[in-house]
ZAMARGU-4260 file (C-alpha; in steps of 0.2 Angstrom, whole numbers, plus 5000, padded with zeros to 4 digits):
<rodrens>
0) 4549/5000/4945 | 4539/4985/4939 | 4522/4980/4941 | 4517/4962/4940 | 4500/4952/4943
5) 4495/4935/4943 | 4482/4923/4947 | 4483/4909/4957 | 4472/4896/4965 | 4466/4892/4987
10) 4457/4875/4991 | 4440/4880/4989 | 4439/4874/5010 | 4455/4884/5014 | 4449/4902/5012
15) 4450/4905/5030 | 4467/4896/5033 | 4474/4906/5018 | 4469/4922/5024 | 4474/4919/5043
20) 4492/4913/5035 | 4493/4930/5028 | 4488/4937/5041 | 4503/4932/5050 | 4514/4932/5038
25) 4532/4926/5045 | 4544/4942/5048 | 4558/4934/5039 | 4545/4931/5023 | 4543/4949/5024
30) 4560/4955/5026 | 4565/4945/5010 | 4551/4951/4998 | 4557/4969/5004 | 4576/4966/5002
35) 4572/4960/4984 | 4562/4977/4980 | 4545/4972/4984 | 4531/4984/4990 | 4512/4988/4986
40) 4510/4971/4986 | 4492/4963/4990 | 4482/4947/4986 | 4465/4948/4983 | 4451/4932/4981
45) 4438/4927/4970 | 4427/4915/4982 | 4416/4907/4967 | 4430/4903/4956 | 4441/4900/4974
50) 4456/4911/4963 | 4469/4922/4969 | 4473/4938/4962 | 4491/4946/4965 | 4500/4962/4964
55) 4511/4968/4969 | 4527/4982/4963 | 4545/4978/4961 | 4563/4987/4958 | 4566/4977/4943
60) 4562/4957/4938 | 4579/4950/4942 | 4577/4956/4959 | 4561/4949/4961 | 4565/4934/4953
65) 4579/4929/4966 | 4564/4929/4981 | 4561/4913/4972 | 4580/4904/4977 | 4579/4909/4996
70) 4578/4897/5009 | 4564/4907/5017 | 4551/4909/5001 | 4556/4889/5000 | 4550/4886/5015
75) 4534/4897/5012 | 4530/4887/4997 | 4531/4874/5008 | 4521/4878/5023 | 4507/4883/5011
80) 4509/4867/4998 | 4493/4860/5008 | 4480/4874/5004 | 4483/4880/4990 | 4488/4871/4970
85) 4506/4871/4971 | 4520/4863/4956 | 4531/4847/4960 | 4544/4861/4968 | 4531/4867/4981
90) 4530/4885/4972 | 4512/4889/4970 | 4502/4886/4951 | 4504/4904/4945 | 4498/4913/4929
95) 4507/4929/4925 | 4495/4942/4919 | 4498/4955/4906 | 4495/4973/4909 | 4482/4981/4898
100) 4477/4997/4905 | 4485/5007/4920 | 4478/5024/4926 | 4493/5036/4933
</rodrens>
């Protein structure tokens, strides 16, 4: 098991439309980050600086680097290009962070 985190970045004016999104999440989003080992995973946001804060846990890297190739997290990048900063491919502008300290 692998934990990742990451920073990313809402519209300063989408807070609400990020988090309704989210809130429903498409089933078939869900069922792909879970076939690829995904689980504990939350996003968290920081309204002054309008940045996103990820984590989440995963089997191994190479499973959850394939969520990437589906059609169905393409599709999600898509339908969320318009409220958030996103790369020329749709994918959102994400900074991996490093792990520092971890209480067990």
């Amino acid at each position: 098991m692998i934990r990742k985190a990451s920073v990313m970045y809402v519209y300063q004016d989408k807070f609400a439309e990020y988090k309704k999104r989210h809130d429903e999440l498409w089933p078939e989003m869900e069922q792909v980050l879970k076939e690829h080992g995904v689980s504990n995973y939350s996003i968290f946001l920081h309204e002054p600086t309008a940045m996103l804060f990820a984590y989440l846990e995963a089997e191994s890297e190479e499973m959850h680097a394939r969520i990437a190739q589906t059609e169905t997290c393409q599709r999600w990048w898509a339908y969320m290009k318009d409220i958030m900063q996103t790369n020329p491919d749709n994918s959102p502008v994400s900074e991996a962070m490093k792990e520092v300290f971890h209480l067990h």
